[in-house]
N, C-alpha and C positions, 0 to 999 in steps of 0.2 A: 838702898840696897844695890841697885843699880852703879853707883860710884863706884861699891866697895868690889862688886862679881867683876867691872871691866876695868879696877884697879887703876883707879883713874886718881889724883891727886888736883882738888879743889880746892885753893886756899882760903883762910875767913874770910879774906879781903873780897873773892869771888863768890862765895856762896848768895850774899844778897843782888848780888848781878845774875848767879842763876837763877835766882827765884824769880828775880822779871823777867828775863829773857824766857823761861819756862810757862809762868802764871796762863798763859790760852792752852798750854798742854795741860795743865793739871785741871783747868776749867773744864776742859770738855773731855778729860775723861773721868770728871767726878760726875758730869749729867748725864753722863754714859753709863755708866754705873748707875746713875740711880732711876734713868730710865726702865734697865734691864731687873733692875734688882725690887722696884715697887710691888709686884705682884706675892713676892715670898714676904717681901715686910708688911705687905698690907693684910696677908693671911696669918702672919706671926704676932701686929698686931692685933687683931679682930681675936683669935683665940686667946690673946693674954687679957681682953679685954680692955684695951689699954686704947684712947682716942686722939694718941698724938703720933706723929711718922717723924726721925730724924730723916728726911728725903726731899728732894727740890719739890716734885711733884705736888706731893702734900701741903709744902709752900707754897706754892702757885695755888694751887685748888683754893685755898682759904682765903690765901689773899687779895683772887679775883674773883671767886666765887665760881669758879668753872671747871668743867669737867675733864678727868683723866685725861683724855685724849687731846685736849686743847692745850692742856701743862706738856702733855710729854711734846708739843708741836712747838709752845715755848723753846721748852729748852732744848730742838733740837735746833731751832734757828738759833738760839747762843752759843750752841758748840758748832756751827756750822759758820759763824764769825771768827767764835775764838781759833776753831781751826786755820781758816783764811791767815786770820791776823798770825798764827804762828808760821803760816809757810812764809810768810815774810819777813818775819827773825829766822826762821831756818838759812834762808837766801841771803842775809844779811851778812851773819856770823859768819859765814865759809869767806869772808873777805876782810874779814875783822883782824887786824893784829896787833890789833893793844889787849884782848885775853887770850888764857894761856891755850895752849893745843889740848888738853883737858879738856876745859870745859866748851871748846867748839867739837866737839866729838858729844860731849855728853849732851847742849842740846841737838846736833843732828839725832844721836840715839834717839833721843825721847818722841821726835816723829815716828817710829816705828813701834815705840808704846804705845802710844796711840791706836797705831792699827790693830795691835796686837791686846789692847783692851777693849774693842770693837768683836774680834774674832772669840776670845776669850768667853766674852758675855755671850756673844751669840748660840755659842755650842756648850759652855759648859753644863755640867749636870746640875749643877747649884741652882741656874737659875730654866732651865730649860728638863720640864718632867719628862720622863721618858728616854733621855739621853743618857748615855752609860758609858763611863771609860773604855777605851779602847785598850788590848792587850797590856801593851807596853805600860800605860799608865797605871793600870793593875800590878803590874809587874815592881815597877817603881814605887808605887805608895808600900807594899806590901817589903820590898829587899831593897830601899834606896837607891836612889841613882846613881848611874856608874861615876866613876870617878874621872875628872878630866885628865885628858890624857896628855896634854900638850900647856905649857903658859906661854904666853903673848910677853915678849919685852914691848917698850915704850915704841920703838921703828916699826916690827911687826904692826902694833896698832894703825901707824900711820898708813902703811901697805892697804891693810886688810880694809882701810877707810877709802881711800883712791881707787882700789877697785871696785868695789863696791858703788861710787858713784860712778865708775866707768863701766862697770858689767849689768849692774840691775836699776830699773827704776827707782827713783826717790819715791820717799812721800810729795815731796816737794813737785816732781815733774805729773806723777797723778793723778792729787789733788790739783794742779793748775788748769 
């Protein structure tokens, strides 16, 4: 989805080079995910009566025999690798120029998926009781989001990326 919203052109050729280049970002924020996300699946299974979890945790717990809390220490030390390991393809790519300006844009992006799957879990209502959309997001689920109002050509892109590393923190400079 991401490709298609920042209209980014990835050829076949490259798709299996983003998928490694990518693989520490989609690792850790699938244990992100299912760190945040065990508490509603472990209630949705228990009431379907059902004694198995598609969730890392649940893995780990069975597989070592240990509890919650030890699984979710797991795998935060494997997202806390697989992060590492990715700001050092992040750092790499920006100097790469045997692929295309595509997909060194799409994985700089997907650093900030990261973050933003981080933030996401933490505050959403999904997985977080008691928390409630704010106006706006009421507003949007209920009369869609407005329409954009501007499209980026292929140079824009490049601009809006150079500043970006010029004006505001990486993932890359934060996490270091």
């Amino acid at each position: 989805m991401a490709i298609f919203a920042m209209g980014l052109h990835i050829s076949e050729h490259e798709f299996g080079l983003l998928s490694e280049l990518c693989r520490p970002a989609w690792v850790a924020m699938g244990l992100t995910n299912d760190i945040y996300s065990w508490d509603k699946e472990k209630q949705a299974a228990d009431e379907a009566g059902d004694d198995h979890l598609c969730n890392s945790i649940w893995v780990l717990m069975k597989e070592h025999g240990i509890e919650k809390e030890e699984a979710e220490n797991m795998c935060r030390g494997v997202i806390k690798e697989n992060v590492a390991n990715f700001v050092e393809t992040v750092r790499g790519v920006h100097e790469r120029k045997d692929i295309s300006m595509d997909l060194r844009l799409f994985v700089e992006t997907a650093q900030y998926m990261i973050n933003g799957n981080v933030a996401w879990s933490k505050g959403a209502p999904r997985y977080n009781p008691g928390v409630m959309y704010n106006a706006r997001q009421l507003e949007w689920m209920t009369n869609d989001t407005p329409k954009e109002v501007e499209a980026w050509d292929r140079q824009d892109k490049v601009e809006r990326s150079v500043f970006r590393r010029e004006r505001m923190p990486s993932f890359v400079d934060v996490v270091a």
